[in-house]
Backbone as a printed PyTorch tensor [residue, N CA C, xyz], in Angstrom:
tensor([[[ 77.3500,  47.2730, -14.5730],
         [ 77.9140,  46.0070, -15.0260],
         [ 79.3540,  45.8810, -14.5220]],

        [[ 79.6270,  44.7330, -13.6860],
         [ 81.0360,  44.9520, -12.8600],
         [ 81.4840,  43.9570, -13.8840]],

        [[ 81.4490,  42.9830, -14.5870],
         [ 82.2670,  42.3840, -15.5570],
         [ 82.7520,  42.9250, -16.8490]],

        [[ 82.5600,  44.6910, -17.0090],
         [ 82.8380,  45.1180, -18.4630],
         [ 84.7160,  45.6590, -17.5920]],

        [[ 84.2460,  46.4870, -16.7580],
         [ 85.4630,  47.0920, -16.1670],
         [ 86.7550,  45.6380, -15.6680]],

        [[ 85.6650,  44.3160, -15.2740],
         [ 87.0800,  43.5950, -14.5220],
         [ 87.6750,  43.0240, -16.0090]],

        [[ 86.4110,  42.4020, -17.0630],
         [ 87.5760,  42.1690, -17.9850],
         [ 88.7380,  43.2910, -18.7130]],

        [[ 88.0230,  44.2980, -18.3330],
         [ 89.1110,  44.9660, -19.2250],
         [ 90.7910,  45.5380, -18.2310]],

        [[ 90.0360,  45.1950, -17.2090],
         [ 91.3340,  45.3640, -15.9640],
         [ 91.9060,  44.0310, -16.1840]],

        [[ 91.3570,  42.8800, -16.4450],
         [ 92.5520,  41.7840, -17.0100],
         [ 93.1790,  41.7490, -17.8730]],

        [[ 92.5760,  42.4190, -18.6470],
         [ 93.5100,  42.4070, -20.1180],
         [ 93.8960,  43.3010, -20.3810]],

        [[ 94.4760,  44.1940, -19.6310],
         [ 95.6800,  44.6410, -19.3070],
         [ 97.0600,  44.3260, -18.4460]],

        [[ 97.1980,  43.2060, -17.5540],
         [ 97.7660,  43.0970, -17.0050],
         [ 98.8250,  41.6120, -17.5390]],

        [[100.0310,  41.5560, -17.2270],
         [100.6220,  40.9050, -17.8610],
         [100.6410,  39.2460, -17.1430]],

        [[100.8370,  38.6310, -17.8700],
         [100.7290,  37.0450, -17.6550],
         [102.0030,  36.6250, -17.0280]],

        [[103.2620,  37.2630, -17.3930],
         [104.3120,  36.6780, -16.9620],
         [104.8510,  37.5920, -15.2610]],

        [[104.3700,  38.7780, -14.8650],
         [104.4060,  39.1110, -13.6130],
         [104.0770,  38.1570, -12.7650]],

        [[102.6480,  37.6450, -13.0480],
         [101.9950,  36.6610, -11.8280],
         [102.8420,  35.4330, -11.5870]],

        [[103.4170,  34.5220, -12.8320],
         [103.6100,  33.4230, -12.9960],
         [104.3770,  33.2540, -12.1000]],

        [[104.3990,  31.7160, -11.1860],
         [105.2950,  31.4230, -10.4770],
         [106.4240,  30.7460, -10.8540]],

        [[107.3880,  30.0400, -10.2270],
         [108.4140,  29.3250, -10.9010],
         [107.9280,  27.9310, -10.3380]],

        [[107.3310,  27.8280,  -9.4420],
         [106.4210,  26.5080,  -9.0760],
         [105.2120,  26.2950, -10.0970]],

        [[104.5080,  26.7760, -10.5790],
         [103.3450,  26.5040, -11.0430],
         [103.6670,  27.0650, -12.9870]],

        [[103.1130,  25.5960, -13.3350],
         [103.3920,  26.1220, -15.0170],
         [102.7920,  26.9330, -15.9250]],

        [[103.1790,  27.5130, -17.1110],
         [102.2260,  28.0060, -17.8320],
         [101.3200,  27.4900, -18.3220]],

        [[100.7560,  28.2120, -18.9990],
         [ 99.0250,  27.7770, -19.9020],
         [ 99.7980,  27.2290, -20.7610]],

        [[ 99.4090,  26.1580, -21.3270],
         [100.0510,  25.5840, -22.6590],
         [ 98.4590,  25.6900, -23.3520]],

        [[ 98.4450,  26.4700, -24.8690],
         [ 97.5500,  26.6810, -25.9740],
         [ 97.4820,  25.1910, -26.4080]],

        [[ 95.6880,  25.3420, -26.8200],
         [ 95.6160,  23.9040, -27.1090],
         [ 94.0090,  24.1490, -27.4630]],

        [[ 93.7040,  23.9660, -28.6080],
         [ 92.6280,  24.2470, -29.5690],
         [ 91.5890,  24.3050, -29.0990]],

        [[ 91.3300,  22.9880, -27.8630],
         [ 89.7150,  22.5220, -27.3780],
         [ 89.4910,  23.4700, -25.7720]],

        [[ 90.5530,  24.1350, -26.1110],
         [ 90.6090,  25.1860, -24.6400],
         [ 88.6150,  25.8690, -25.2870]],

        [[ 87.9310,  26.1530, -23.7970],
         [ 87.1790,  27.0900, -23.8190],
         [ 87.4400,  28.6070, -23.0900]],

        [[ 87.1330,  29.5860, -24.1910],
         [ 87.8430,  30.8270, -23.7190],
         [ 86.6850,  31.7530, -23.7460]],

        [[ 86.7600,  31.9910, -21.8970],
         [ 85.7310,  33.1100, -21.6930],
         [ 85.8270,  34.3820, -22.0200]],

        [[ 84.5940,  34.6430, -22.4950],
         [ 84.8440,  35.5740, -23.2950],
         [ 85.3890,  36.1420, -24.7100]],

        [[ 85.8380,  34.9880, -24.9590],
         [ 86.6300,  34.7170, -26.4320],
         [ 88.2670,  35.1320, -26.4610]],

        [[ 88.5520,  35.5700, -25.1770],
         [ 89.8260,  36.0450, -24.8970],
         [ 90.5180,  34.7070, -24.3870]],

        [[ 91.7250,  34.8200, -24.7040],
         [ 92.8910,  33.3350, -24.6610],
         [ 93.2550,  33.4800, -23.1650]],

        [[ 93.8880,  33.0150, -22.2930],
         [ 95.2180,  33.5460, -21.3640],
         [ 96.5000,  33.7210, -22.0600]],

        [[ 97.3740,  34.2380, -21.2740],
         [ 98.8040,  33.7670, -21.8090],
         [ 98.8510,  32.0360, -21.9580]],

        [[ 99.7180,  32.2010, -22.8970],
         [100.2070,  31.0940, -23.2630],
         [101.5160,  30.5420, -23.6960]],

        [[101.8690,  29.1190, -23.8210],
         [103.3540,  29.1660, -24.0230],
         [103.6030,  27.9360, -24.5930]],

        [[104.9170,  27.5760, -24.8220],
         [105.0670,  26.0060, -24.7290],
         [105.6890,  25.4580, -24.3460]],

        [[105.8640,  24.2880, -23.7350],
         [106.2070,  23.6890, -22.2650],
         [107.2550,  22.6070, -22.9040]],

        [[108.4230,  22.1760, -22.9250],
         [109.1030,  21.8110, -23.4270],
         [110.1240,  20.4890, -22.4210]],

        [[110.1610,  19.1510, -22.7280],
         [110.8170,  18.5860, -21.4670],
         [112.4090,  18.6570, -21.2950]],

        [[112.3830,  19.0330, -20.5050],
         [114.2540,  18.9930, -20.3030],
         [114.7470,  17.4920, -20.1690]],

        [[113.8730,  16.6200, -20.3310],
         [114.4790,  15.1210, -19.1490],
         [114.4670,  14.1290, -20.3510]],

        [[114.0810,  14.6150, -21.9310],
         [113.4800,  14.2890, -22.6990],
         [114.7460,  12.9330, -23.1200]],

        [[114.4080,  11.9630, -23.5780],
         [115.1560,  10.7020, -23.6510],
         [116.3950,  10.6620, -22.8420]],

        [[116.6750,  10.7710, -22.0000],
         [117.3320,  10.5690, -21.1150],
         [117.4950,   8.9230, -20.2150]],

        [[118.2910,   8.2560, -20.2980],
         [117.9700,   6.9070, -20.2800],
         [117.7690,   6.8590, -18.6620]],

        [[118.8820,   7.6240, -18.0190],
         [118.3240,   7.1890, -16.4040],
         [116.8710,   7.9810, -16.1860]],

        [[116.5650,   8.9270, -16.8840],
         [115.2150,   9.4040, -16.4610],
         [113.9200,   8.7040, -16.8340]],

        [[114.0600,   7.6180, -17.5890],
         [113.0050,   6.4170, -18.3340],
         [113.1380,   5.4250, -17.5330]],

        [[114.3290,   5.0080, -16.1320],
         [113.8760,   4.0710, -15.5110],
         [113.6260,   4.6730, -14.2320]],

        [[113.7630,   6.0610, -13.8880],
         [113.4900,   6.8330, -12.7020],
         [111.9900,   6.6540, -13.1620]],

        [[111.3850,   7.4680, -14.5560],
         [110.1290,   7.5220, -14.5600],
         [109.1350,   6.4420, -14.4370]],

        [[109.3710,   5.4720, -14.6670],
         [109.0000,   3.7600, -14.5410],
         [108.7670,   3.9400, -12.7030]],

        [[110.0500,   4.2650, -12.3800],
         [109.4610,   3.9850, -10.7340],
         [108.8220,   4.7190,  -9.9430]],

        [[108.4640,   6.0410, -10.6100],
         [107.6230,   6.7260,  -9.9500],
         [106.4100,   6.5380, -10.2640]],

        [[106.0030,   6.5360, -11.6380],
         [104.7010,   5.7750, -12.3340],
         [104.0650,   4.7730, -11.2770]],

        [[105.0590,   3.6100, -11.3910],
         [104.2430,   2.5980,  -9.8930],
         [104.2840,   3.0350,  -8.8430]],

        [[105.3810,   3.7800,  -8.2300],
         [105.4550,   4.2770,  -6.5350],
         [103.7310,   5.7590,  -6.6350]],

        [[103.6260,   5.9740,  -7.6390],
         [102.3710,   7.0520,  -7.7820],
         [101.1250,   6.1760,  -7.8420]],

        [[100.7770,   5.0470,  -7.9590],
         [100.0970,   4.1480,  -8.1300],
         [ 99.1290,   4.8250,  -9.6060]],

        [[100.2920,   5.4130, -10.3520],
         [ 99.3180,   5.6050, -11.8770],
         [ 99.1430,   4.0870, -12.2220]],

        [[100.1960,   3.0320, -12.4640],
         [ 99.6370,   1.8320, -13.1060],
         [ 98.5290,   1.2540, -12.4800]],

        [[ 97.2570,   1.3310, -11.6240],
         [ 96.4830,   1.1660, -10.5550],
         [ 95.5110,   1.8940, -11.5310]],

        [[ 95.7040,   2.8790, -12.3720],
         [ 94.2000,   3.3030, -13.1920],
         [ 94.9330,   3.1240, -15.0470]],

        [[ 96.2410,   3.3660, -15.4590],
         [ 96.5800,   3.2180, -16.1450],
         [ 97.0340,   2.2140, -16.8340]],

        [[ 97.0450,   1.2050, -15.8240],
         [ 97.7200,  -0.1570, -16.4640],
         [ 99.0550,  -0.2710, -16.3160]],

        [[ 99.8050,  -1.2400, -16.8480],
         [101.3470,  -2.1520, -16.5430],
         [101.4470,  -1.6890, -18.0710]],

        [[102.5180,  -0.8200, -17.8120],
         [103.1760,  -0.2160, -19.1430],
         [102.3370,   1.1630, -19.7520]],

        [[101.1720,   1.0830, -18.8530],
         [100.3830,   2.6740, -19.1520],
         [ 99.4970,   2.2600, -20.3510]],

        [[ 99.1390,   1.2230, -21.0660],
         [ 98.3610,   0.7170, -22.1360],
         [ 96.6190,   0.3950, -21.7330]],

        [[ 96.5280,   1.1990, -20.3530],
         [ 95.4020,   1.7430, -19.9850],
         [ 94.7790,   0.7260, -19.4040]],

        [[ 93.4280,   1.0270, -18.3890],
         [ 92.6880,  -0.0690, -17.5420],
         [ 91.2510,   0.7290, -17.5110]],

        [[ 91.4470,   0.8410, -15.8030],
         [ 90.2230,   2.0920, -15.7320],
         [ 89.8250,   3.5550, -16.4530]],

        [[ 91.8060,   4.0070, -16.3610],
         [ 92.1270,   5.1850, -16.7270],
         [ 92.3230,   4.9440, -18.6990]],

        [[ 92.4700,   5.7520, -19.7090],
         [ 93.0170,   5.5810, -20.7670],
         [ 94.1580,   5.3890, -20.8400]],

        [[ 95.1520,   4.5310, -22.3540],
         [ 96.3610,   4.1720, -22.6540],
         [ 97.1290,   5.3930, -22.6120]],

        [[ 98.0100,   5.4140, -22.3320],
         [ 99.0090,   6.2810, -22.2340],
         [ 99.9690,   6.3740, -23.2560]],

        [[ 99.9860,   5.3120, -24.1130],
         [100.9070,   4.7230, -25.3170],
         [100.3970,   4.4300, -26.9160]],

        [[ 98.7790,   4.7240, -26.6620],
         [ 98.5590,   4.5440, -27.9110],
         [ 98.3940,   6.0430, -29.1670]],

        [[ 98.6530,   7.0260, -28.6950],
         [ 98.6860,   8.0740, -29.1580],
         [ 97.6600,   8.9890, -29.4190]],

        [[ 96.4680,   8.2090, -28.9310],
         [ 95.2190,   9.2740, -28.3480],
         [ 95.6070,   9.8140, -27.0290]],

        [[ 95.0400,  11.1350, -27.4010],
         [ 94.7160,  12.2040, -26.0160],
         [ 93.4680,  12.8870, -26.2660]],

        [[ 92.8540,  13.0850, -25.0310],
         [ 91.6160,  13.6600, -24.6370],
         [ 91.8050,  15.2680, -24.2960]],

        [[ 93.1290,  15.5490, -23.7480],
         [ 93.3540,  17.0970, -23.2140],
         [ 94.7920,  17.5890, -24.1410]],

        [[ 94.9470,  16.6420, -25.0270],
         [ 96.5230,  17.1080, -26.0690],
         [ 97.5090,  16.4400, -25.3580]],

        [[ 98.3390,  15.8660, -26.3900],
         [ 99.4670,  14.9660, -26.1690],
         [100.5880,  15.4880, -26.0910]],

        [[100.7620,  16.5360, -26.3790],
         [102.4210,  17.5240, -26.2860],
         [102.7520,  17.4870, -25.0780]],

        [[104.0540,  17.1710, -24.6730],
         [104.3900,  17.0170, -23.1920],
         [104.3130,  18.0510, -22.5530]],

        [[104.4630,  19.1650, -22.8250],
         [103.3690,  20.2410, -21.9940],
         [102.0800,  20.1840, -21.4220]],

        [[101.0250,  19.3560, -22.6180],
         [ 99.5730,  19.5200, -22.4690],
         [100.1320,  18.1870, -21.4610]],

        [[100.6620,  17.1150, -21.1700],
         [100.5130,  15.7390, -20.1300],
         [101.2020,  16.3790, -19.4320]],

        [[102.1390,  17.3000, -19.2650],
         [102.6290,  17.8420, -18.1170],
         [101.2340,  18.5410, -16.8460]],

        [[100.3430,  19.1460, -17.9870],
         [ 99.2710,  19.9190, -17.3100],
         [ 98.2530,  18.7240, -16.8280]],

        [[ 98.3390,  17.6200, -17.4060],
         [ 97.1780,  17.1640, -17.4720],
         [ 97.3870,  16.4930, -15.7710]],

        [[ 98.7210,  15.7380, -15.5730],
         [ 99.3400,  14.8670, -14.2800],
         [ 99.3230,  16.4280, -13.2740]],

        [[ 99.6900,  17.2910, -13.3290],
         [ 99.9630,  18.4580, -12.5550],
         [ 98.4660,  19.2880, -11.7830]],

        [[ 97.9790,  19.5860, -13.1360],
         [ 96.1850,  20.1810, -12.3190],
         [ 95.2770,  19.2360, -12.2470]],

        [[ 95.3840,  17.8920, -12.7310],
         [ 94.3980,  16.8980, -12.9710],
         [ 93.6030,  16.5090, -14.0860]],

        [[ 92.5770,  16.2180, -14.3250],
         [ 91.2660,  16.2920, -15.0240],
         [ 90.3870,  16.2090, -14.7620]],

        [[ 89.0200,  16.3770, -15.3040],
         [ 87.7170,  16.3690, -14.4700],
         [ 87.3660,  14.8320, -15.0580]],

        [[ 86.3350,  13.9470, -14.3340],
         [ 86.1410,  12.6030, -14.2480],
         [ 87.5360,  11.7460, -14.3140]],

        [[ 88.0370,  11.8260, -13.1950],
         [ 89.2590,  10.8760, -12.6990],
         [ 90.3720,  11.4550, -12.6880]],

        [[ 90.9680,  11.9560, -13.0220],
         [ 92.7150,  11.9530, -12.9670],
         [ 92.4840,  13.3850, -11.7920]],

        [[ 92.8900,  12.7400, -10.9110],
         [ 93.7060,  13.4780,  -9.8360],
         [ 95.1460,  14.4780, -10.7090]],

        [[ 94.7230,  15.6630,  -9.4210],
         [ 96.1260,  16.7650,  -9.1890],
         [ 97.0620,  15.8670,  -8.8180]],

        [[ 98.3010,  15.7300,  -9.5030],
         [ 99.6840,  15.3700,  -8.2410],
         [100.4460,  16.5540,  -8.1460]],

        [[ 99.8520,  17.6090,  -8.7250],
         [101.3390,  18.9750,  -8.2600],
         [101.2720,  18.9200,  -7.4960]],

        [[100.7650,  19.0360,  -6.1220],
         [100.8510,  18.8390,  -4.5190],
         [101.7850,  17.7280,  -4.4740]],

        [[101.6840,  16.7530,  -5.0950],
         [102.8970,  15.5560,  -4.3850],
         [103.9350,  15.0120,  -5.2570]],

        [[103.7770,  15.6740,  -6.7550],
         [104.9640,  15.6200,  -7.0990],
         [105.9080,  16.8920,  -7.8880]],

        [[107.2800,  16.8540,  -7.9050],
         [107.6890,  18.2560,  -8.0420],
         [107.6680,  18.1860,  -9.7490]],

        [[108.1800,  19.1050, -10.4330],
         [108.3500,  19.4010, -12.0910],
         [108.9920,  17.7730, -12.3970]],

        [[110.6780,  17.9320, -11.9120],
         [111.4200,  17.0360, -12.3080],
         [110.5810,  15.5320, -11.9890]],

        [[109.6820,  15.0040, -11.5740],
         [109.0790,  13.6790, -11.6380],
         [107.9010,  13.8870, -12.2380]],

        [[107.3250,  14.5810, -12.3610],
         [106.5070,  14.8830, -13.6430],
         [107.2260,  14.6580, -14.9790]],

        [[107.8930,  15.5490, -14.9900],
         [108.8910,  15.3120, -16.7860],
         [109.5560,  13.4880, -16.5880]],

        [[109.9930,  12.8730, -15.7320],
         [110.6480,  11.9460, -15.4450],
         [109.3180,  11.0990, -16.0280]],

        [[108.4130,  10.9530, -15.4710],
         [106.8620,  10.1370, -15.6400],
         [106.6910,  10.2370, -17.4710]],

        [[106.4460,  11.1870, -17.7750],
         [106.4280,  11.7320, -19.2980],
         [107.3520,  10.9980, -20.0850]],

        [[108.5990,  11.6900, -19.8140],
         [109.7130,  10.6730, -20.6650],
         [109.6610,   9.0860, -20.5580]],

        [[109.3400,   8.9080, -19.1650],
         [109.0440,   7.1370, -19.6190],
         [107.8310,   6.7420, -20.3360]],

        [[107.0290,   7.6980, -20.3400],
         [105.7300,   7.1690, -21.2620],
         [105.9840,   7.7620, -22.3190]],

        [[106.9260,   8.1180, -23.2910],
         [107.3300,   8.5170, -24.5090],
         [108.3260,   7.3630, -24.6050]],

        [[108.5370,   6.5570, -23.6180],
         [109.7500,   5.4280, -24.3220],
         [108.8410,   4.3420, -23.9560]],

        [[107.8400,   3.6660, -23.6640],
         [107.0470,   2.9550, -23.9800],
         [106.4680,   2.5820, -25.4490]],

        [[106.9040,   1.0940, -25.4860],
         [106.2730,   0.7360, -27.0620],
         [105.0850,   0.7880, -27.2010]],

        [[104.1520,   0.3930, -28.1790],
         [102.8680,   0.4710, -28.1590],
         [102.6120,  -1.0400, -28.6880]],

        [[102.2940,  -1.1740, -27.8260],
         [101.7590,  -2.9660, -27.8900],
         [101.0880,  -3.7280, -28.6380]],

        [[100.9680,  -4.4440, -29.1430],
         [100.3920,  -5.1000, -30.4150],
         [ 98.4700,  -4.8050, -30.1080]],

        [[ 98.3110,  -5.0720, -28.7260],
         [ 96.9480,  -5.2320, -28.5310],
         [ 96.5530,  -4.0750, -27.5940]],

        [[ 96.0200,  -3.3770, -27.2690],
         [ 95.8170,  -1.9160, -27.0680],
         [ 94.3590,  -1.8200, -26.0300]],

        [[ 94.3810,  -1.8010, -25.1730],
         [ 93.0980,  -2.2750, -24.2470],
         [ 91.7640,  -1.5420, -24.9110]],

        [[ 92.2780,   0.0770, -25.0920],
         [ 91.6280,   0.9630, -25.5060],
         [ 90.7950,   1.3620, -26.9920]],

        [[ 91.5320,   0.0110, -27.9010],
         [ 91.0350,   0.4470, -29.4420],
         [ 89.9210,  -0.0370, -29.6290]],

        [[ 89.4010,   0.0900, -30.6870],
         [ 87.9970,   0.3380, -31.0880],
         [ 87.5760,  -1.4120, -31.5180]],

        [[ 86.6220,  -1.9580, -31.0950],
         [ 86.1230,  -3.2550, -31.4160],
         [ 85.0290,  -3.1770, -33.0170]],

        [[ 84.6660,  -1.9010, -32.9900],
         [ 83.8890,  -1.7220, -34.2270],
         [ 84.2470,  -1.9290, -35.6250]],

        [[ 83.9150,  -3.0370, -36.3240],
         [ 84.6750,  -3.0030, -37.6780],
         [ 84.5010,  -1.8160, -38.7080]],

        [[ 85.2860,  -1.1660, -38.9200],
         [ 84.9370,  -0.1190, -40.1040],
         [ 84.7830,  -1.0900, -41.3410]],

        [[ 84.7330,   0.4250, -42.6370],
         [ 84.6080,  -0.0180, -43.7070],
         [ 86.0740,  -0.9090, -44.0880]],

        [[ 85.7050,  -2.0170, -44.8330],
         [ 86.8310,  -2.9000, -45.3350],
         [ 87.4860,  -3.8810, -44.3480]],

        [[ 87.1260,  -3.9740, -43.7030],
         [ 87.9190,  -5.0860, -42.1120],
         [ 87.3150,  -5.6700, -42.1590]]])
């Protein structure tokens, strides 16, 4: 059995040797599936750019120059892609977990941009979609009347 010896040769070895200064950590996040029942390292990813007023109209122009509003919508309140502003997330909303999400991608639609964009316009993108209001009408909410509506 060659998978008893390699897991146990992984889990020994440390998480922060490998890590690059280009590429981010694992940010922990509940709906992770963990092979084997073992976690990776993990951490938490924290924005440096965080309300920063020139970095909310830098992030605005990279948003359109990235052609995110093209799946996300005008103001990120979602189209093809989901709202960006209404406070659902599918992969975790902590600007770590949207740091990971714009950086490695997702599976059914959202493209990698770590290839084309660096940390600092990533966090720049983030902080402007943390200073986005949330709009009276929400492309994304639910048409179903619950109980009492």
């Amino acid at each position: 059995m060659l998978a008893l010896p390699l897991a146990a040769a992984c889990r020994g070895r440390s998480g922060d040797a490998t890590q690059s200064a280009d590429v981010p950590p694992n940010v922990a996040h509940e709906a992770h599936v963990l092979a084997g029942g073992m976690a990776p390292a993990a951490g938490h990813m924290t924005n440096p750019l965080h309300q920063d007023s020139a970095t909310i109209s830098g992030g605005g122009k990279i948003f359109v120059a990235m052609n995110c509003d093209g799946c996300h919508g005008d103001g990120g309140t979602g189209w093809v892609g989901p709202s960006l502003v209404d406070g659902r997330w599918r992969h975790g909303g902590s600007d770590g977990e949207v740091f990971q999400s714009i950086y490695f991608g997702r599976p059914r639609g959202m493209p990698a941009y770590g290839g084309l964009m660096n940390a600092n316009m990533i966090w720049s993108v983030i902080t402007w979609i943390r200073a986005q209001p949330l709009p009276p009408d929400v492309p994304t909410e639910s048409w179903v009347k619950g109980p009492g509506k």
